[in-house]
Structure formats: structure tokens, C-alpha cells
SELUM-658398 format. One line per 8 residues: number of its first residue (from 1); their letters; for each residue x, z, y of C-alpha. Coordinates in nm, 4 decimals. Each point is the difference from the previous one (the first is absolute). Layout:
N
NUM> a> X/Z/Y ~ ...
***
This chain:
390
1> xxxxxxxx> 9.1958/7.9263/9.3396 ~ -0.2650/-0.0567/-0.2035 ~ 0.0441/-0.3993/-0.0209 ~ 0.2886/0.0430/-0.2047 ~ -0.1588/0.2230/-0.2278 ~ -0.0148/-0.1768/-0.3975 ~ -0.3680/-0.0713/-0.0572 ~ -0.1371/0.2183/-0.2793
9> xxxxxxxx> -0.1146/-0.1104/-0.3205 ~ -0.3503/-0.1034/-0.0785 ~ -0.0684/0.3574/-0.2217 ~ 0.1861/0.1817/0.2823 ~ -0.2159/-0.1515/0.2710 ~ -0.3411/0.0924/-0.2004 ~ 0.0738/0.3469/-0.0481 ~ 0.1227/0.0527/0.3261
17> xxxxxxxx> -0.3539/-0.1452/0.0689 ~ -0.1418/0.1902/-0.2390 ~ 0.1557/0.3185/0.2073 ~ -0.1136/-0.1214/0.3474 ~ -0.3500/0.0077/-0.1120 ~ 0.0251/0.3579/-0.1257 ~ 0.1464/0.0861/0.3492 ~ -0.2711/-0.2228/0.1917
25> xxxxxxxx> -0.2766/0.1685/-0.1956 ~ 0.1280/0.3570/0.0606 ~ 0.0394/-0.0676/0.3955 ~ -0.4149/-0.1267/-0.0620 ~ -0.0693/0.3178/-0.1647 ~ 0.1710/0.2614/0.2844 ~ 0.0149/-0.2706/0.2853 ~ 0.3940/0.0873/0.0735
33> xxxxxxxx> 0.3246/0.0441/-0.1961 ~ 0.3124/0.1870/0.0923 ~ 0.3572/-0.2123/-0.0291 ~ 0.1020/0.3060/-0.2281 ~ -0.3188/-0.0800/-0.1919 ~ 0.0595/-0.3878/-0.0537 ~ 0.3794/0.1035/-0.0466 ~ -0.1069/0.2076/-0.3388
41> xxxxxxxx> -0.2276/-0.2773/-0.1012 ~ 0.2700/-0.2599/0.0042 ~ 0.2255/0.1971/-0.1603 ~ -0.1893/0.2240/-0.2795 ~ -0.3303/-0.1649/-0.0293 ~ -0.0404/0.0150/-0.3645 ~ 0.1219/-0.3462/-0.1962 ~ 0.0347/-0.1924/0.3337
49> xxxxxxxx> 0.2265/0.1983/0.2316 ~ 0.3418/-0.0801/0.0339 ~ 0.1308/0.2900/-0.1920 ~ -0.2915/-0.0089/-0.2805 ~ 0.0204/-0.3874/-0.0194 ~ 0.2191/-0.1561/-0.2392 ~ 0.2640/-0.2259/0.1939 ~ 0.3567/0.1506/-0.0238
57> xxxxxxxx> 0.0416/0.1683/0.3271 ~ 0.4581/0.1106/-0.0222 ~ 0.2751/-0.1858/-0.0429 ~ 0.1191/-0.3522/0.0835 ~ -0.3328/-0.1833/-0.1782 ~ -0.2514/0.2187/0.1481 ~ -0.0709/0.0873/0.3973 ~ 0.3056/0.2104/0.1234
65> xxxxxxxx> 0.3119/0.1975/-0.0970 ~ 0.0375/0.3923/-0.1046 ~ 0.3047/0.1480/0.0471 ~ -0.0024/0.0902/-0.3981 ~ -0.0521/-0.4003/-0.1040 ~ 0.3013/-0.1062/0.2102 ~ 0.2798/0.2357/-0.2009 ~ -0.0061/0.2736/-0.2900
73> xxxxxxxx> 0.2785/0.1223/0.2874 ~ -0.2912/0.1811/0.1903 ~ -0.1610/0.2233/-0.3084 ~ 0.3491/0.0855/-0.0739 ~ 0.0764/0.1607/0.3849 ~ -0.3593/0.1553/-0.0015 ~ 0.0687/0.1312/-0.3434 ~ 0.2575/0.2198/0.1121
81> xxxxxxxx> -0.1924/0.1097/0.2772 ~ -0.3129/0.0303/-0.2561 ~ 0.2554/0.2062/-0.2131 ~ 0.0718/0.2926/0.2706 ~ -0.3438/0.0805/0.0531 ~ -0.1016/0.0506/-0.3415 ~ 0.2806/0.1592/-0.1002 ~ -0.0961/0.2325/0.2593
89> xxxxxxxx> -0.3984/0.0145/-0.0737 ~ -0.1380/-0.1651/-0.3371 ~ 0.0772/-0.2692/-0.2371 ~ -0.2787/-0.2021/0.1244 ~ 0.0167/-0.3001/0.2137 ~ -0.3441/-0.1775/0.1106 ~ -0.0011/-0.3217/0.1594 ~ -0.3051/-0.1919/0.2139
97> xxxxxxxx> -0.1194/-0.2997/0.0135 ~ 0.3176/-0.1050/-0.2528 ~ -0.0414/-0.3752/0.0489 ~ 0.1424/-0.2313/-0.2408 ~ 0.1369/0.3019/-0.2001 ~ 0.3483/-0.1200/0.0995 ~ 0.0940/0.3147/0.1691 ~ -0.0870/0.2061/-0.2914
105> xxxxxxxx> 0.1686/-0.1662/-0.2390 ~ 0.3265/-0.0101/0.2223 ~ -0.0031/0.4190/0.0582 ~ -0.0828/0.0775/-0.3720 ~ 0.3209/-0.0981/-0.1067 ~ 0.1535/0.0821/0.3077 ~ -0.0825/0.3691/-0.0244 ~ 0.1052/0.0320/-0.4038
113> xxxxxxxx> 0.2993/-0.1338/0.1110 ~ 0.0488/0.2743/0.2602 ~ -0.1262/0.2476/-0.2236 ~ -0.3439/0.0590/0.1619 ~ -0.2314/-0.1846/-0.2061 ~ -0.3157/0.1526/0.1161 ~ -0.2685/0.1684/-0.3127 ~ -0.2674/-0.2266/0.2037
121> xxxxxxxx> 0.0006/-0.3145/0.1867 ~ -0.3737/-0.0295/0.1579 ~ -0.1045/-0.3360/0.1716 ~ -0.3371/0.0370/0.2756 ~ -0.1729/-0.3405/-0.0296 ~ -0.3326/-0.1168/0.0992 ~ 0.0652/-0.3658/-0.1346 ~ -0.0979/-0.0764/-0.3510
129> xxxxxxxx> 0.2005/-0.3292/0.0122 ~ 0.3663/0.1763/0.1836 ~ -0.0848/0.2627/-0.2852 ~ -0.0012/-0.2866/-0.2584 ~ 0.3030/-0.1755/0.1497 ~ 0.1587/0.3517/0.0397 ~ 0.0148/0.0749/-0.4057 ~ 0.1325/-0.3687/-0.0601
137> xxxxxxxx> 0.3150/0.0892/0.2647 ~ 0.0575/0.2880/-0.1594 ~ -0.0150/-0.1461/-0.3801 ~ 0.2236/-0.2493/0.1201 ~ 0.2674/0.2038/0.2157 ~ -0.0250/0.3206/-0.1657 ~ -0.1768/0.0556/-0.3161 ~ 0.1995/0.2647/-0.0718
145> xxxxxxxx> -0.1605/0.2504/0.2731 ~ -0.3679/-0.1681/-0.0471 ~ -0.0816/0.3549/-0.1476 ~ 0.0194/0.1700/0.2957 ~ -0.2483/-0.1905/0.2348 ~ -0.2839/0.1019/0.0465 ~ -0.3048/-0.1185/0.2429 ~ -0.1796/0.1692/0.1959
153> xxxxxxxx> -0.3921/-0.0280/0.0523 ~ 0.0259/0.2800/0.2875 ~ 0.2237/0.1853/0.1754 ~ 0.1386/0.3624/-0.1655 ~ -0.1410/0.2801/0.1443 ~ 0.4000/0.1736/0.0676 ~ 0.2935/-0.2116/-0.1431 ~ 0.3394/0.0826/0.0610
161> xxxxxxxx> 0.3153/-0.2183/-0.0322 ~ 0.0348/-0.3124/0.2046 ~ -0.2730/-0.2463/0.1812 ~ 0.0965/-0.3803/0.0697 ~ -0.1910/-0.2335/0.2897 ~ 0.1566/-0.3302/0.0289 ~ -0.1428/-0.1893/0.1582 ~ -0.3564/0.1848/-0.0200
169> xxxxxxxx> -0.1512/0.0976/0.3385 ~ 0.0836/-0.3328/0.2107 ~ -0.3066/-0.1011/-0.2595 ~ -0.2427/0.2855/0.0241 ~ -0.2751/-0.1300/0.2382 ~ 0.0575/0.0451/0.3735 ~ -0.1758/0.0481/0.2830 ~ -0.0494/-0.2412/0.3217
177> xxxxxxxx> 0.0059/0.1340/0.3390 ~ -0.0603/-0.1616/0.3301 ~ 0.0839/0.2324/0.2970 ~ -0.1984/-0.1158/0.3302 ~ -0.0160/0.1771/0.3385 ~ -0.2767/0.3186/-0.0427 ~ 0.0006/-0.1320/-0.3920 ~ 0.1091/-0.0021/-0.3260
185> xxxxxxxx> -0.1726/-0.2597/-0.2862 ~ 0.0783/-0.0523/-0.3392 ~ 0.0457/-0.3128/-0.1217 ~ -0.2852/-0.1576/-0.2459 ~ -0.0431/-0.3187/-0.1858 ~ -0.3430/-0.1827/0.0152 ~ -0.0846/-0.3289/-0.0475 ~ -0.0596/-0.3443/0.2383
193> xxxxxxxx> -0.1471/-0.2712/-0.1753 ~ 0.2202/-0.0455/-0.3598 ~ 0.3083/0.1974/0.1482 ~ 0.1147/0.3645/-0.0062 ~ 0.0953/0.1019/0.3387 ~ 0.0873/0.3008/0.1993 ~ -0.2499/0.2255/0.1722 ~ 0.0185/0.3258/0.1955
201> xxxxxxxx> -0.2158/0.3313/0.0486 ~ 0.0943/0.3581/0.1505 ~ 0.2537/0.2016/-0.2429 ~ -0.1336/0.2587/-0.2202 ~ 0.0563/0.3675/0.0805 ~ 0.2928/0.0598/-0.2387 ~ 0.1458/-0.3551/0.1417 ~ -0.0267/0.0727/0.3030
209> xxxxxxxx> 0.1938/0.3102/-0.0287 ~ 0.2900/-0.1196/-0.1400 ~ -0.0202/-0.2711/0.1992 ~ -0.0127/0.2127/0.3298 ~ 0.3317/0.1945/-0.1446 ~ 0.2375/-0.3428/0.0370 ~ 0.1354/-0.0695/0.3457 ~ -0.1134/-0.3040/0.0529
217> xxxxxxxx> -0.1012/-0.2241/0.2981 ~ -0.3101/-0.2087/-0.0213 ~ -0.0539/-0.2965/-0.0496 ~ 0.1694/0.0374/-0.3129 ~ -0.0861/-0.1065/-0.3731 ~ 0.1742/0.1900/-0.2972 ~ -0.1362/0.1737/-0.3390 ~ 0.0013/0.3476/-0.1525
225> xxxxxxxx> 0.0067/0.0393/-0.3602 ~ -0.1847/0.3221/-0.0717 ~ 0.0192/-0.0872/-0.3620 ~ 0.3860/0.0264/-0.0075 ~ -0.0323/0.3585/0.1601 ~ -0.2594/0.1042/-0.2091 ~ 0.1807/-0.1148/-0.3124 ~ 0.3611/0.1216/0.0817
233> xxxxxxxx> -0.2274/0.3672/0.0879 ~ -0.1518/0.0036/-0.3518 ~ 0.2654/-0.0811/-0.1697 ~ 0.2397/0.2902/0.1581 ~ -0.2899/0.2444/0.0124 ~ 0.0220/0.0000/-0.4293 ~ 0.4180/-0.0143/0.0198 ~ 0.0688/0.3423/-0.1139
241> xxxxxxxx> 0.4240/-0.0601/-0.0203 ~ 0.1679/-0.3390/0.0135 ~ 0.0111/-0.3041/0.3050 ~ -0.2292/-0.3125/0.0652 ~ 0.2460/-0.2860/0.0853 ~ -0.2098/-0.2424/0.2219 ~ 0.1784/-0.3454/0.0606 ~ -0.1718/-0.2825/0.2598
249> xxxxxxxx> 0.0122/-0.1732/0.2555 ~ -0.0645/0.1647/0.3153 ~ 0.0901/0.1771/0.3244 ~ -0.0328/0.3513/0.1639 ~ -0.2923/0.0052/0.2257 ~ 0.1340/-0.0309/0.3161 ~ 0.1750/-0.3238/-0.1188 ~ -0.3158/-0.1062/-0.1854
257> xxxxxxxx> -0.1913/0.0487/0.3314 ~ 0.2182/-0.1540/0.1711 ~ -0.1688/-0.1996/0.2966 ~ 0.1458/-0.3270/-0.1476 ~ -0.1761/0.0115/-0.3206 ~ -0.3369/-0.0131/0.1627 ~ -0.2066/-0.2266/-0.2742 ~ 0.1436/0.2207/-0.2732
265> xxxxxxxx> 0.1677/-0.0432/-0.3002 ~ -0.2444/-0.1289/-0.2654 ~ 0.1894/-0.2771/-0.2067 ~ -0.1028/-0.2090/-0.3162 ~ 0.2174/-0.1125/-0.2433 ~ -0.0765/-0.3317/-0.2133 ~ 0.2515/-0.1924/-0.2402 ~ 0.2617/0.1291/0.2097
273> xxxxxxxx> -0.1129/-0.0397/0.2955 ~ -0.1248/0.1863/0.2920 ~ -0.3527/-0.0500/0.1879 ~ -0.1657/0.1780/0.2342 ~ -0.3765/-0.0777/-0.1278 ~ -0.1376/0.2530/-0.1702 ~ -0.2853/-0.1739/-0.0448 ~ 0.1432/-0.3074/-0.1512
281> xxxxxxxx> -0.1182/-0.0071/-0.3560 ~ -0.1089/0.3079/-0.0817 ~ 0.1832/0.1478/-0.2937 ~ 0.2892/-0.2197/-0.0330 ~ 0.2233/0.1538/0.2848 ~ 0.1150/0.3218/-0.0224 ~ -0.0688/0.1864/0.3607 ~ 0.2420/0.2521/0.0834
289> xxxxxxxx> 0.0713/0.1930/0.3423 ~ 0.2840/0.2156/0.0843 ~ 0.0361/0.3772/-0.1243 ~ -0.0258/0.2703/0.3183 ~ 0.3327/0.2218/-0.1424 ~ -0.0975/0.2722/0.2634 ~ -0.3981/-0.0019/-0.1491 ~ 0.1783/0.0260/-0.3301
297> xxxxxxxx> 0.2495/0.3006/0.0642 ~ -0.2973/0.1746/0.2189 ~ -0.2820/-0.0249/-0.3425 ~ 0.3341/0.1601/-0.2729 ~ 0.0834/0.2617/0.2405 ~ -0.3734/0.1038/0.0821 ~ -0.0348/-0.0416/-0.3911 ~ 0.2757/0.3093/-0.0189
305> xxxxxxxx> 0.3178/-0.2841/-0.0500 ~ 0.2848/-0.0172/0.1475 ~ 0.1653/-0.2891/0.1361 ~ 0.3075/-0.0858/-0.1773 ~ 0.1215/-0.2970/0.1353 ~ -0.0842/-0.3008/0.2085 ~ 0.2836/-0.2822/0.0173 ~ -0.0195/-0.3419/-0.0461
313> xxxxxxxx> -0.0184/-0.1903/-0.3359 ~ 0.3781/-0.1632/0.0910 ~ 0.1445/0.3968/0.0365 ~ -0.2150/0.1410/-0.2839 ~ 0.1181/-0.2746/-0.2869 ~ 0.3873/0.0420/0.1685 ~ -0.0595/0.3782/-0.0150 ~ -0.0839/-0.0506/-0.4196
321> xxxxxxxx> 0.2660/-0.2119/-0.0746 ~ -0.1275/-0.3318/-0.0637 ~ 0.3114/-0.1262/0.1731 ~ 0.2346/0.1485/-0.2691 ~ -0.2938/-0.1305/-0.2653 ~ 0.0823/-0.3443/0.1641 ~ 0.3939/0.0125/-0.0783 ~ -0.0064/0.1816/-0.3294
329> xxxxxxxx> -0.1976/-0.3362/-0.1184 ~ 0.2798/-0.2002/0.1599 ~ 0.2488/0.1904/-0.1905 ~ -0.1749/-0.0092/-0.3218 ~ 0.0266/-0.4223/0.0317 ~ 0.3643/0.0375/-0.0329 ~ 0.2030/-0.2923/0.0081 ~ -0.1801/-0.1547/-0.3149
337> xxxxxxxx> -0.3044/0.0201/0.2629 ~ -0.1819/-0.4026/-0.1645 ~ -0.1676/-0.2098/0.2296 ~ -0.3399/0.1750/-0.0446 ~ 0.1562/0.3359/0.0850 ~ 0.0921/-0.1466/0.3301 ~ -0.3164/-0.0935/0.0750 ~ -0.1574/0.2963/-0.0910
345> xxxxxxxx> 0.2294/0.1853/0.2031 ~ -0.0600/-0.2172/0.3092 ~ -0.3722/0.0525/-0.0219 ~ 0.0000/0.3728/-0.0325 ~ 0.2565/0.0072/0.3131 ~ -0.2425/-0.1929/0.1550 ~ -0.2562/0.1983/-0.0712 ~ 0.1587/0.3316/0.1615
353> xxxxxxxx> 0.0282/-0.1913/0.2936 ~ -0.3375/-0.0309/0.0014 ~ -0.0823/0.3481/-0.0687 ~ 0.2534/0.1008/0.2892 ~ 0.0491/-0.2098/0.2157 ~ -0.1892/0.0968/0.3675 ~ -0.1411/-0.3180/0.0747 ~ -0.2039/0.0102/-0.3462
361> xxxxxxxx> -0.1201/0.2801/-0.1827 ~ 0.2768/0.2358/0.0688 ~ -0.1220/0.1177/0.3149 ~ -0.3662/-0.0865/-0.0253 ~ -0.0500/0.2036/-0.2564 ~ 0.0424/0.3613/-0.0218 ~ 0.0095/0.2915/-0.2298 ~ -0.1748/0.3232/0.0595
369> xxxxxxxx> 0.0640/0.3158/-0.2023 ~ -0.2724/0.2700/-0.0138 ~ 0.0121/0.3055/-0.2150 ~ -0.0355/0.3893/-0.1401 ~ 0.3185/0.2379/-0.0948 ~ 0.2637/-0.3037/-0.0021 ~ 0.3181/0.0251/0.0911 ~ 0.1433/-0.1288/0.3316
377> xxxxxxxx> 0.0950/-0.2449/0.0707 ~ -0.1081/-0.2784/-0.2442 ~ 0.2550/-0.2539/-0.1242 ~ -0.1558/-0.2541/0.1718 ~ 0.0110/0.1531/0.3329 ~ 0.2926/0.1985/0.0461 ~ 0.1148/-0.2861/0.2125 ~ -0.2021/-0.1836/0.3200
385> xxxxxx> -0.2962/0.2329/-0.0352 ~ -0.2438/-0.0838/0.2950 ~ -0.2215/0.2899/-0.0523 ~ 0.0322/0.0389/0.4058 ~ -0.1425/-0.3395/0.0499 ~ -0.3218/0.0948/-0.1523
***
């Protein structure tokens, strides 16, 4: 897998050296380094993780596909759904880790067109450079709503309206396990002559725990992202009316658990392709590992949410309509429809196939709905809800 990987660039390759030798000297100074640690340093280490670096990361030139860059299609079906809830709550909608700024841009002028053009459009981001690239989306695709975005340095201590994840915990760093008979280790990263490789040492109490709560049957290798619990409970313990709308990819965990997936699910992505190295280059992949839905719906309610919803992203998009957004563009080309309207229409049906279809992202991703004093059920749930799988 890796063989067929393009070789970096000469810059690329020295700060990704530059990188390894901040990892190598921390594992000197402590003498061992958790995955989840590693994880955070090659995605967030200041100016040379993945996400703080400066290569583009979204869309067809950079390392892998949102749902957002493929079609405007998708902000207009979460729009609506964006719509309900803060009709019902607050004219506020806050997005994470916003990427490319794509998907704001798309639901700004989605919502005025609704009629819910929220007072306050907040964007959580850690990157300086996404935050960069973020303001020169929005100039470009909507300059009209630039006056409503804000940044964020930190999160609001209460906040009501609506909360968007796409694509955010898969990245949040995760935890390696290794489940032996009479054991359980986490896994570690050290180093063996001039490469990073894996190491192992007897789980941490709060590990161990959760570990010890999965039904699982050793020898078995998997990960648990405490991070992703920890944010989804922070960020529900300050919602005081309105819904978080999570969307990843990811199972419910006894599918995640699942004895065949014994090695886990901890994936890199590089110029749009997928490796299983995570210590290939340091900073130039992004790592990502799939979302626990059942963690997720366990931290809102024991933050005092309620669950919503839980379908996949194929029933949620149907459920808001992008399927009638896809024909009323057809009927706008009209028979005077040119050659570049065609085309145009082609890609953006090809796109939707993408986003629903449920041997790509329709089914591997999901949507999860948590929430205070909303009314029941949300629009994109109120068919194929698999709140029982969970």
C-alpha cells in the first residue's frame, strides 16, 4: 500500500523530518508515547502537523474528499435540517473544524433562502492556515454573509442554536488497545534505530475501564477515542436549547467491535489515497479512525441530551430533500439546458450518488442528532431512524 504512495516533495519531506525529531526527542524526554499522543502531534503540532501545516488538505487537489467539496447539493439538505432546529432554539449555528469553508459558504445562502438566516454563524478552528483558507472561501462564495462569521478562540460557555461536526471526531486523537489473555496494553510508539514503531505497556486506569466495558475476545487489537467522548460531553454539557448534528464515519459498538475488525480501524489518507502507516511521514497524512456512535450517544445523554436521531448519511440527506434539490436543478436547465449545463448537471448527479449510494459514503457515514427541548422527530430522521441499533 504504501509503494504506490506519490513521493513527497523535498520541503514536505524536511518538515515531516523536522516533526519526527520533535516526536523522537519527546519519547527521550518521558521514555514512552501513547498512539493518541503521536496522533495529536501529527495532526496539531504547531506549523508542522497536518492540520496546522500549509498543504491543501479537501477537495480533488489536496488528500481526500468532504462530502461539502463534492456538491453545494449537501449544505442545501443539511440546511433545511439546520433550519428546524433553530427555528426551534436560537438563530445561531456553530460549526467545527469547518474545513475548506465550503460548507459554510453553501448553508449561508441556503438558510436566507429558507428564511432562517441565522444572527451568528461561529466556526471552532484550531488551524491558523484552514482559518486563512476559510475567509478566502467565503469571500469568494459568499461575500455577502462574510459579516456574520465569526471565529472562535474557545468554546462558549452555554450557546444555543445549532452545532455542526463533519467530519470532526474520526480526527480527534485515538487510543490503541491490545487485548491479551489476563491483559490489556495500550498501544505506544517508540523508536528502533531511525524508524517510529509500535510499542506496548499495561493500559492506564481510565483505559482500562472502558476498555473492560466492550465485549470483546482477546487477542484482539482496536482503539478508543476518549477524546471524541470527552468532546461530544463538553460540548452538550454548555447546550442550553438547540441539537449537535454529528456526521462520520462509523459504526455502533457492537459492529465496531466486531470480532472481524481485530487490528482496528486507524486509516491515513494521502493525495487520495488510503495507507495504513501512520507512521509514514509524519505530518503529511492525515490519520483518522472510526467514530464509536454508541460512545457518542452515551457522553450527550450523560451530558443531559437527548438522542434525536441516529440513521445513516444515505436516509438523513433523502429525509432533507436533497433528492428534490437534485431535480429542481434539472428543471431549471430547461430545454435551452447549453452544453456546460449538461455537464454540470451530470457531475452534481454524480455527486449524490456519491453521497448516497451504500457502497460509498452513503452508508459509511452516519448522522447523529443530539439535543435539549427540540421537537420530535427531526427532519432528518423521521424516516430509517436506527436509534435501536445503538
Amino acid at each position: 500500500m504504501k509503494a504506490e504512495l506519490p513521493e513527497p516533495s523535498a520541503d514536505a519531506r524536511a518538515a515531516s523530518e523536522a516533526l519526527t525529531r520533535i516526536i523522537a526527542a519527546e519519547i527521550d524526554a518521558t521514555g514512552w508515547m501513547s498512539f493518541s499522543r503521536y496522533m495529536e502531534l501529527a495532526l496539531y503540532a504547531p506549523g508542522l502537523g497536518y492540520y496546522s501545516g500549509g498543504s491543501r488538505k479537501f477537495g480533488a487537489e489536496g488528500d481526500f474528499l468532504t462530502a461539502p467539496e463534492l456538491t453545494p447539493l449537501f449544505g442545501q439538505a443539511l440546511a433545511r435540517q439546520i433550519a428546524q432546529v433553530i427555528t426551534a432554539s436560537a438563530p445561531l449555528v456553530m460549526e467545527a473544524g469547518a474545513g475548506s469553508g465550503r460548507l459554510a459558504a453553501d448553508l449561508l445562502p441556503a438558510l436566507d433562502a429558507l428564511g432562517t438566516l441565522p444572527e451568528r454563524y461561529c466556526i471552532l478552528e484550531l488551524s491558523g492556515e484552514l482559518r486563512a483558507r476559510q475567509h478566502a472561501t467565503l469571500a469568494e462564495h459568499a461575500p455577502a454573509y462574510a459579516g456574520r462569521v465569526e471565529w472562535l478562540d474557545e468554546l462558549p460557555e452555554t450557546y444555543s442554536g445549532c452545532l455542526i461536526g463533519n467530519e470532526v471526531l474520526d480526527a480527534m486523537p485515538t487510543h490503541g488497545l491490545r487485548w491479551t489473555e489476563g491483559s490489556i496494553e495500550e498501544r505506544g510508539v517508540t523508536i528502533k534505530g531511525d524508524r517510529l514503531v509500535d510499542t506496548y505497556r499495561p493500559a492506564g486506569d481510565s483505559l482500562r475501564a472502558a476498555a473492560q466495558a466492550l465485549d470483546v475476545q482477546p487477542p484482539y487489537r482496536n482503539e478508543i477515542s476518549l477524546a471524541a467522548r470527552a468532546w461530544v460531553s463538553e460540548l452538550a454539557r454548555r447546550l442550553e436549547r438547540g441539537a449537535m448534528l454529528l456526521i462520520d464515519y462509523g459504526l455502533p459498538r457492537h459492529e465496531l467491535y466486531h470480532p472481524q475488525r481485530d487490528g482496528g480501524t486507524v486509516r491515513c489518507h494521502y493525495r487520495q489515497r488510503v495507507h495504513d502507516d501512520a507512521y509514514w511521514y509524519p505530518g503529511l497524512s492525515d490519520i483518522t479512525s472510526h467514530i464509536d456512535f454508541t460512545a457518542v450517544a452515551d457522553a450527550g445523554f450523560e451530558a443531559g441530551c437527548d438522542v434525536l436521531g441516529y440513521t445513516s448519511q444515505a436516509n438523513f440527506l433523502m429525509n432533507c430533500g436533497i433528492g428534490e434539490l437534485l431535480m429542481a436543478r434539472k428543471v431549471g436547465a430547461g430545454e435551452t439546458a447549453t452544453e456546460q449545463d449538461t455537464q454540470l448537471q451530470m457531475r452534481a448527479q454524480g455527486a449524490v450518488n456519491l453521497l448516497l449510494s451504500p457502497n460509498e459514503m452513503g452508508e459509511l457515514f452516519k448522522v447523529i442528532a443530539l439535543g435539549k427541548d427540540m421537537p420530535s422527530p427531526l427532519l432528518g430522521f423521521q424516516r430509517g431512524d436506527r436509534l435501536h441499533a445503538l
